[in-house]
C-alpha positions in Angstrom: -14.8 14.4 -25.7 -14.7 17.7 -23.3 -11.4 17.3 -21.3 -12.5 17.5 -17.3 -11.1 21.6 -16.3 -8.7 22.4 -13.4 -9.3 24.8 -10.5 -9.0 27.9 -12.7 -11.4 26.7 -15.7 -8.6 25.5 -17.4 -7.8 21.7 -19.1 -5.2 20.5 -16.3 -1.7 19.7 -17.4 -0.8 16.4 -18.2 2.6 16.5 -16.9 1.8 17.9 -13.6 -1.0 15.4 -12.8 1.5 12.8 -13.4 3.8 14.6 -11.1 1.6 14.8 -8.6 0.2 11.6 -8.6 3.7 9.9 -8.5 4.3 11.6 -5.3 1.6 10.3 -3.4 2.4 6.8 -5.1 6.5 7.3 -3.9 5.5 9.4 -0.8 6.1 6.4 1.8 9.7 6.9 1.5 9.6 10.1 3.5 8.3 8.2 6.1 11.4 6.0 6.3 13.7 8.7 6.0 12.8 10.2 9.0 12.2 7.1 10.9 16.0 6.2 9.9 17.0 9.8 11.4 15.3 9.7 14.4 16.0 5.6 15.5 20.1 6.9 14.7 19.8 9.8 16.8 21.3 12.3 13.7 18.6 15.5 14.7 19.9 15.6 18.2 23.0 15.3 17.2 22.3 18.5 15.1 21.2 20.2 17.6 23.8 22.5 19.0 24.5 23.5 15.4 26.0 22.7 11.8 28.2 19.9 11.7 29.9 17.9 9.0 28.3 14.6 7.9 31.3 12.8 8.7 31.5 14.1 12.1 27.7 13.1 12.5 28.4 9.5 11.0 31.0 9.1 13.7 29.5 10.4 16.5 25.8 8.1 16.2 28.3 5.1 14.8 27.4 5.0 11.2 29.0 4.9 7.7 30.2 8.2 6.4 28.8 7.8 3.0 25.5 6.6 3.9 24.9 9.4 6.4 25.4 12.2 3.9 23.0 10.5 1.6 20.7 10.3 4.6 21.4 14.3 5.3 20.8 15.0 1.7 17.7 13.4 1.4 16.5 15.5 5.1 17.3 18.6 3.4 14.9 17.7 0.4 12.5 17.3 2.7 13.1 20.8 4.6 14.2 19.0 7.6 18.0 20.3 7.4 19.9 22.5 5.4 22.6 21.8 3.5 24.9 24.2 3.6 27.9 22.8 1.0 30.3 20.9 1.6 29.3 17.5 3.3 27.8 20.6 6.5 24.2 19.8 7.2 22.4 22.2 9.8 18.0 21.6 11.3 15.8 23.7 10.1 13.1 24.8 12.5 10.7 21.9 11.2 14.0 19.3 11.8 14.1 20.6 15.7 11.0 18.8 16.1 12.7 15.5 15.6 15.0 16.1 18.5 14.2 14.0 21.6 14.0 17.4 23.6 12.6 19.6 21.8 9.4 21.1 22.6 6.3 19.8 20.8 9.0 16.6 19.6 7.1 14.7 17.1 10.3 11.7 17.9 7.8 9.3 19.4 5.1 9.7 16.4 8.1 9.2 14.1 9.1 6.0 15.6 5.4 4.9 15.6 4.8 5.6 12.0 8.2 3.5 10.9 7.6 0.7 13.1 4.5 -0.6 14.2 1.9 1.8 11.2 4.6 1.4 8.9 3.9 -2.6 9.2 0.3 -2.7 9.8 0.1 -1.1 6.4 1.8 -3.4 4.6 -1.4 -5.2 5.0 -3.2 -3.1 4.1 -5.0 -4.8 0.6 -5.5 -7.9 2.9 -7.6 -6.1 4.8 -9.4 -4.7 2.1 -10.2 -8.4 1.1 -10.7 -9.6 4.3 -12.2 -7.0 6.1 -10.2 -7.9 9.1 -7.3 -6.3 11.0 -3.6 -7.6 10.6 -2.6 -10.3 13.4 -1.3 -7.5 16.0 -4.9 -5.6 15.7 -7.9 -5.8 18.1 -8.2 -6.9 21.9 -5.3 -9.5 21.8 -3.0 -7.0 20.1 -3.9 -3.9 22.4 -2.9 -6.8 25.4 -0.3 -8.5 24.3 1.8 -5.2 24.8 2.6 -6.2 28.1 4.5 -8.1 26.8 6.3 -6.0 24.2 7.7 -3.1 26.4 10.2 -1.3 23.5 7.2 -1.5 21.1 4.4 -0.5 23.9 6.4 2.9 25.0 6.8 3.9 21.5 2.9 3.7 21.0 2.6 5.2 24.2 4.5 7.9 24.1 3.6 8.8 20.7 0.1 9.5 22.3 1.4 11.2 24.9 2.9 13.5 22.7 -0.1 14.1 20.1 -2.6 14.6 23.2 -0.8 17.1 24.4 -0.2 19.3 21.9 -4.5 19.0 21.7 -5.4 18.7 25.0 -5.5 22.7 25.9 -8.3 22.8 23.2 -10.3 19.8 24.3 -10.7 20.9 27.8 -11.0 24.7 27.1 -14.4 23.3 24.9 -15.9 22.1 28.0 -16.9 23.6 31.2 -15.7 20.8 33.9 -16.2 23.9 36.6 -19.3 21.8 38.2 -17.2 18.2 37.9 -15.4 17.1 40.8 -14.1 13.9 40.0 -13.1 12.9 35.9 -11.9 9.6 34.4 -9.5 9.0 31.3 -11.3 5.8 30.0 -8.3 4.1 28.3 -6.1 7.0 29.5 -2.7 5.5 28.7 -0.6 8.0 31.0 -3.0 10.5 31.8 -1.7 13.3 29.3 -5.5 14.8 28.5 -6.1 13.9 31.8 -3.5 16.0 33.6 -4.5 19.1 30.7 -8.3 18.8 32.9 -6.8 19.0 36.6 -4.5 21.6 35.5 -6.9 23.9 34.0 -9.5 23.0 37.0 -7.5 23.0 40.4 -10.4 21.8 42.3 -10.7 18.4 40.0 -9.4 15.1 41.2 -8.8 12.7 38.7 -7.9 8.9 37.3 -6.6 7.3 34.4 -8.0 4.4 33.9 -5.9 1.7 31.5 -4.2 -1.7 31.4 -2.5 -2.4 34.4 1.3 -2.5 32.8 0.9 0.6 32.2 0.7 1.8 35.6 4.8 2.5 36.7 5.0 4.6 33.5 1.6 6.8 34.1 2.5 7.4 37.7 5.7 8.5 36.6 4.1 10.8 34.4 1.5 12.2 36.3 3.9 12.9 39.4 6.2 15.0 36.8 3.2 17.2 36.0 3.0 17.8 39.4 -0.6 16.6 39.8 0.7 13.0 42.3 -1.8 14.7 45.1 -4.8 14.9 42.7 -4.2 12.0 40.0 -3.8 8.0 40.5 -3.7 5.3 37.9 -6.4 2.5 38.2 -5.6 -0.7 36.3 -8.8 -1.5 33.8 -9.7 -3.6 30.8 -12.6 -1.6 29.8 -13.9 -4.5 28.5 -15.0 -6.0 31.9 -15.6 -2.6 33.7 -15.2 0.9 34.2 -14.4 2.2 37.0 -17.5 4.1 38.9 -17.9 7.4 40.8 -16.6 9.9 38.1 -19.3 13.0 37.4 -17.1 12.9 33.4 -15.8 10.4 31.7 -13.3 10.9 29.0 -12.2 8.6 25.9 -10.0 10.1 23.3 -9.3 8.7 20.3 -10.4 5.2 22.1 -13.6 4.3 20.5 -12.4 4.9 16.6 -10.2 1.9 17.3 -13.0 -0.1 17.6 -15.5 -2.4 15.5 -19.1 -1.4 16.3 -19.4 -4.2 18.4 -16.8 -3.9 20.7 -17.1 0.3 20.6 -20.5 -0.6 22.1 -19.6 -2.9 25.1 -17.2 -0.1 26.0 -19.8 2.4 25.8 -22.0 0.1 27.6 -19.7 -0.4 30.5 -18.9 3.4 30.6 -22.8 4.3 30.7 -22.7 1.8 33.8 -20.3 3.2 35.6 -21.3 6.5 34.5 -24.8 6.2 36.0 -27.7 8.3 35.5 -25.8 12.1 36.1 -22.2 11.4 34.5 -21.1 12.9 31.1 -19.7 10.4 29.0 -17.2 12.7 26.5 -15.8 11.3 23.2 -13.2 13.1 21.5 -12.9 12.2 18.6 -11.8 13.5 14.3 -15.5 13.2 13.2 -16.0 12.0 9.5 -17.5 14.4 7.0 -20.7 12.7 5.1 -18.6 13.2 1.9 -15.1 13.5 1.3 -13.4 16.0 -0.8 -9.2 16.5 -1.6 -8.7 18.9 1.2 -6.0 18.4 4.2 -8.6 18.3 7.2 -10.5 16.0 5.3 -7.5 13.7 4.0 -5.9 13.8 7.9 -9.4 11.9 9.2 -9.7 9.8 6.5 -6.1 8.7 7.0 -7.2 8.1 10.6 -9.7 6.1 8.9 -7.5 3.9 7.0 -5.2 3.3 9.6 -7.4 2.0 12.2 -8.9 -0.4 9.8 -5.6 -2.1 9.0 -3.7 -1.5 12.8 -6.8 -2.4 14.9 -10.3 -2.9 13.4 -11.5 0.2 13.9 -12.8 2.9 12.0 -13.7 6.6 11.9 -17.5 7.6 12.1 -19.7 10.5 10.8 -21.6 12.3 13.5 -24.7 9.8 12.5 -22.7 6.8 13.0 -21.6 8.2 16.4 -25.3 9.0 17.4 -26.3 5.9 16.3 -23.5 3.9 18.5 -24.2 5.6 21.8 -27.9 5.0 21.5 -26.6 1.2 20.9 -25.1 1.8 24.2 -28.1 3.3 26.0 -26.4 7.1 25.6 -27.9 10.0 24.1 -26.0 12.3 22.0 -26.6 15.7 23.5 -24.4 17.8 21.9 -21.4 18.3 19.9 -18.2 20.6 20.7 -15.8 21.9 17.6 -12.8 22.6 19.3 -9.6 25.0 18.2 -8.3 21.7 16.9 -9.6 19.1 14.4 -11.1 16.8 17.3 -14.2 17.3 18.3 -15.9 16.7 21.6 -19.0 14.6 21.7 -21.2 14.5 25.0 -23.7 11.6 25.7 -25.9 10.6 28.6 -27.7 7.6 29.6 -30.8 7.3 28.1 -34.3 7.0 29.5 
């Protein structure tokens, strides 16, 4: 029997197959070294420059012994050097674990250890069931209110994703003849405030669950924009808010089932009326999949939602399909200089 050939026309080896398989098997412990790092505070500690494991362990409050291991296993990782002798120092990739460090990815570590890391765990339940773990879908997106520590971490972590996207988004769409745009489940406004500062003569709103509210306003008055930008407290599945000429939702309808994605399509295309733009932005699926990064990041996407909320990632045709559930018209499709794309849809008819 013809053994299957490698990239180069040649029979892959053995070994390294193994290899590499056994990495993606073992890969989730990255995941919680990291977490570990950033929930003890060791990269800002870091920060002002090498420093002795023991000194770290007693600065955050740890055990010596425990913290090298923790270093050591950073520097495998490329997140830290280690420089010999128990003296650890960041790498450039490890300053992005600092709290303050431009483009931090601190928040999206502390929502991959805590809240994804768990939803996972159920993940082959899901597969059986077809159903979200117990902390997915409307009553799980709610009860935050009443999980604050858990709720900023989530929060923030989209803050913090958005904006290192949101230059991109808005420079694929032309919001010069738009006077007034709203962030359909918004969160704090971070695409949002991207828009109005890019277009000074926009007003703007994000429109989200009302708990959110102190932390939005906070946000959107230390961008400067407290004159142009309010927060309006929605559950977009009684209403959206009307009188917008756009209407944005980013990464808010992948984390729903068709059903629900369709009554909050429904209510945007209401409020949206017959001359708003409703805008997704959204990873959109490729028809078929193939072992390359841009197509293993939405796919990832893909698996997540399932699991966290009951949600999923659609191909273009699924998304044309949903809207016209909705009574919207997919008009056109935006690439943008990042892996989202921006989908634009009008009411039908």
């Amino acid at each position: 029997m013809p053994q299957p050939l490698g990239a180069q026309g040649k029979p892959p080896d053995a070994a390294a197959v193994r290899a590499a398989t056994a990495s993606l098997v073992t890969g989730c412990w990255s995941t919680q070294v990291i977490h570990a790092a950033v929930e003890l505070g060791i990269p800002d500690r870091l920060a002002t420059g090498p420093a002795g494991s023991a000194a770290v362990a007693e600065a955050v409050g740890t055990h010596p012994r425990a913290t090298f291991r923790l270093l050591r296993a950073l520097a495998s990782l490329g997140l830290c050097n280690d420089l010999g002798g128990g003296r650890f120092e960041l790498t450039a990739s490890g300053h992005l674990l600092r709290t303050d460090s431009p483009g931090s990815l601190v928040a999206l570590a502390r929502h991959w250890g805590s809240r994804t890391w768990a939803a996972l765990a159920h993940l082959e339940q899901t597969v059986k069931t077809g159903a979200a773990w117990s902390h997915g879908g409307r009553e799980g997106f709610t009860a935050m209110a009443h999980r604050p520590q858990e709720a900023a971490v989530l929060n923030r972590s989209m803050v913090e994703q958005t904006l290192q996207v949101a230059a991109s988004i808005v420079q694929a769409y032309d919001f010069s003849g738009a006077r007034m745009v709203i962030d359909v489940g918004g969160g704090y406004g971070a695409l949002l405030s991207a828009a109005l500062e890019a277009y000074p003569h926009l007003n703007g709103a994000s429109a989200d669950l009302a708990y959110m509210e102190p932390e939005a306003t906070a946000f959107l008055r230390g961008r400067g924009l407290a004159q142009r930008a309010r927060f309006i407290p929605t559950d977009f599945f009684d209403s959206v808010p009307s009188g917008a000429d756009a209407y944005l939702l980013k990464y808010i309808i992948h984390d729903w089932n068709d059903h629900d994605a369709t009554e909050i399509l429904r209510n945007t295309r209401k409020a949206a009326g017959s001359r708003g733009a409703v805008l997704l932005v959204e990873r959109v699926l490729p028809e078929r999949i193939t072992p390359e990064p841009e197509h293993a990041g939405v796919v990832c996407g893909d698996i997540n939602m399932m699991v966290a909320t009951g949600g999923l990632e659609r191909t273009q045709e699924e998304y044309r399909r949903l809207l016209q559930s909705a009574g919207l018209e997919l008009t056109r499709i935006l690439p943008t200089a990042s892996a989202f794309s921006l989908l634009e849809a009008r009411a039908s008819g």
